[in-house]
C-alpha positions in Angstrom: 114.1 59.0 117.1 110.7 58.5 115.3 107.8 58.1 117.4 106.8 55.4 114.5 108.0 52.2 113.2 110.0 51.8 110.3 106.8 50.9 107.8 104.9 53.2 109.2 107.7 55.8 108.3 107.9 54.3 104.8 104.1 55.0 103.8 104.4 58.2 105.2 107.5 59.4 102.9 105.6 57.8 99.7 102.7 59.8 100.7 104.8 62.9 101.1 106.6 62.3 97.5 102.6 61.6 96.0 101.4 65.1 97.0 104.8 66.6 96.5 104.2 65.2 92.5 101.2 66.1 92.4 102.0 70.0 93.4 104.5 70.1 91.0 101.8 68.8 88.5 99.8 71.6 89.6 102.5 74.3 89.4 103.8 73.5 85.7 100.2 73.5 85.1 99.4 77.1 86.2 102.6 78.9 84.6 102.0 77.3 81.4 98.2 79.1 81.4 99.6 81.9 83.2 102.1 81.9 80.0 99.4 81.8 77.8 97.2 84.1 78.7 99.8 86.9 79.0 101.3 85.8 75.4 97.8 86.5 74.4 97.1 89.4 75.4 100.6 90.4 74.2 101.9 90.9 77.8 105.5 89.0 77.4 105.9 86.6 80.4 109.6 86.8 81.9 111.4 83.8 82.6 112.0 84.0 86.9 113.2 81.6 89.4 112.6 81.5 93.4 116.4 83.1 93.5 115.3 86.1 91.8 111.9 86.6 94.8 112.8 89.9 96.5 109.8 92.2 98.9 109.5 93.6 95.9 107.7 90.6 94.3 104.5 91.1 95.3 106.2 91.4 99.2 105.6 87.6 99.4 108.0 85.0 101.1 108.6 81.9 98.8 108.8 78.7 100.5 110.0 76.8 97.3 113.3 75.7 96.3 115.9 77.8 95.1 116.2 77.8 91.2 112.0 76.5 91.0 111.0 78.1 87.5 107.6 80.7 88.0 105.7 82.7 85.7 107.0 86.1 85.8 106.2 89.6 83.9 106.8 92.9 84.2 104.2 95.2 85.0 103.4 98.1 82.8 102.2 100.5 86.0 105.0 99.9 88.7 107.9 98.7 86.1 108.9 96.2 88.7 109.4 92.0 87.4 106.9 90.1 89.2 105.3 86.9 89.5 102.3 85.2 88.8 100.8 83.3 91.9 98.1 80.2 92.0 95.3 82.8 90.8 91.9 82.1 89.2 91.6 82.0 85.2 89.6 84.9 85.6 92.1 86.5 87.6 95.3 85.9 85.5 93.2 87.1 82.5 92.1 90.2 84.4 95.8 91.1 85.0 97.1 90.4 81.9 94.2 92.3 80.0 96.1 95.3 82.0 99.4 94.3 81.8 99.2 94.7 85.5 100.7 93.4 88.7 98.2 92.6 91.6 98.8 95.3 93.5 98.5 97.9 90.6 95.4 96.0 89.6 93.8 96.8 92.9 94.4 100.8 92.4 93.3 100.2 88.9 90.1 98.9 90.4 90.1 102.0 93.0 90.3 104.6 90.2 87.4 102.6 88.5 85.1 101.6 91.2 82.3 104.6 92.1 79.1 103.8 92.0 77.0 104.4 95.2 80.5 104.7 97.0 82.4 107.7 97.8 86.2 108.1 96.8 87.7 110.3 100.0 91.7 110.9 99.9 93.2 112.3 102.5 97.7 112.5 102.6 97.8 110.1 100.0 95.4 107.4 101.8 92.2 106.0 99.7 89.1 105.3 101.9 85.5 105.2 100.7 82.0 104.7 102.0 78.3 104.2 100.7 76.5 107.4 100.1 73.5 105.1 100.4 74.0 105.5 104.5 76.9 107.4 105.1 76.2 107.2 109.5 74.8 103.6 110.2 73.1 104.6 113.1 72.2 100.5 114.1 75.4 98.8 112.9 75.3 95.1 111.8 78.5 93.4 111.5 81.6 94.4 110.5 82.3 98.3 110.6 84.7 100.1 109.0 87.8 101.4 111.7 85.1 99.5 114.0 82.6 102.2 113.8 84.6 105.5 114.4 83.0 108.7 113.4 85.0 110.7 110.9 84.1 114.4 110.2 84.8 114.8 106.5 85.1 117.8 104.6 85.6 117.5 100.6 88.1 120.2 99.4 85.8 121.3 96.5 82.6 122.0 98.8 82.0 123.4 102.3 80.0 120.4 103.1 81.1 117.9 105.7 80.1 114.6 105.6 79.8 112.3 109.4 80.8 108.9 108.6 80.8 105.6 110.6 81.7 103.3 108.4 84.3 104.4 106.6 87.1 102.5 105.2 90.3 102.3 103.9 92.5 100.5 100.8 95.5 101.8 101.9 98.1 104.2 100.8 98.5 105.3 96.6 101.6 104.7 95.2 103.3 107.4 93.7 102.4 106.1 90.1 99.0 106.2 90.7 99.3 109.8 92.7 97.7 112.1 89.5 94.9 109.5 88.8 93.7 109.8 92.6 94.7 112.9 94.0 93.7 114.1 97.9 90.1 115.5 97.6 89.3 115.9 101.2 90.3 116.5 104.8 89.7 115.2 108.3 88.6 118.1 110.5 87.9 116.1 113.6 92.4 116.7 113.4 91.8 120.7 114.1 89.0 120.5 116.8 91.6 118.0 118.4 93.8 121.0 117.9 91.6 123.9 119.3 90.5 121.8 122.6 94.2 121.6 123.1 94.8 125.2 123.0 91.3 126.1 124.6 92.7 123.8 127.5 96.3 125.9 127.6 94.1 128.9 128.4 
């Protein structure tokens, strides 16, 4: 039984069906300049509906009705039919300039993005840090992996760098594997080792 009275329950259900319209408004409006902007940038959008959502669409649960009509494409670095979400115009543009998906826009970015920041691989994982202070030795704010020191040794030098604000992007697809191979090591793993065997003794 409502805890409300029967008019109160009618304004509220016109107020749901207002913002209800006015999503929808909103939706229709973003596919068709999602549409456009990957028509332009000759990027063919795909024509998807909530049924076809899988984890492999951008791994995202869809809480709109079955057969809802979305802007889809098909990346050009993954191969996999995605779909656009409620992204910025500068965004969408960005990812249909590449022809890419979100998540191969963000190794894109990784295979791009240097600068003053170092690119350390290690089994596949992408983590970087700023050469500018490699050990923050008076940390303000955030940390990367909350200030752990990390011994690391770059497989094309015998130097080892000691970082405390190191962090990570994840792990590289396989597509992505020859554009960003491993270029470095954790040693801190074999002194781990070597106390363990120097305790055996």
């Amino acid at each position: 039984m409502s805890a409300f009275s029967p008019e109160v329950e009618a304004i509220i259900e016109k107020r749901r069906a207002e913002v209800a319209a006015v999503h929808e408004q909103q939706r229709l409006a973003f596919i068709e300049r999602a549409n456009a902007l990957m028509t332009e940038f000759n990027f063919p959008p795909v024509e998807i509906t909530t049924e076809r959502i899988t984890e492999e669409t951008e791994g995202l649960v869809c809480s709109m009705p079955p057969g809802t009509p979305l802007a889809g494409y098909v990346c050009k670095w993954c191969e996999k039919t995605r779909f656009a979400l409620r992204w910025t115009d500068d965004t969408l543009r960005k990812l249909a300039e590449r022809q890419a998906c979100f998540s191969c826009n963000h190794w894109l970015e990784c295979i791009e993005t240097r600068g003053h920041y170092a690119r350390v691989i290690v089994d596949g994982r992408h983590y970087m840090y700023d050469t500018r202070q490699p050990f923050v030795e008076k940390p303000v704010g955030f940390m990367g992996f909350g200030g752990k020191v990390f011994h690391i040794k770059f497989l094309d030098s015998d130097m080892v760098m000691k970082v405390n604000n190191l962090w990570t992007q994840g792990k590289i697809p396989e597509h992505f594997r020859k554009s960003l191979p491993d270029n470095a090591t954790f040693i801190e793993v074999l002194e781990k080792k070597l106390e363990i065997a120097d305790a055996s003794k």
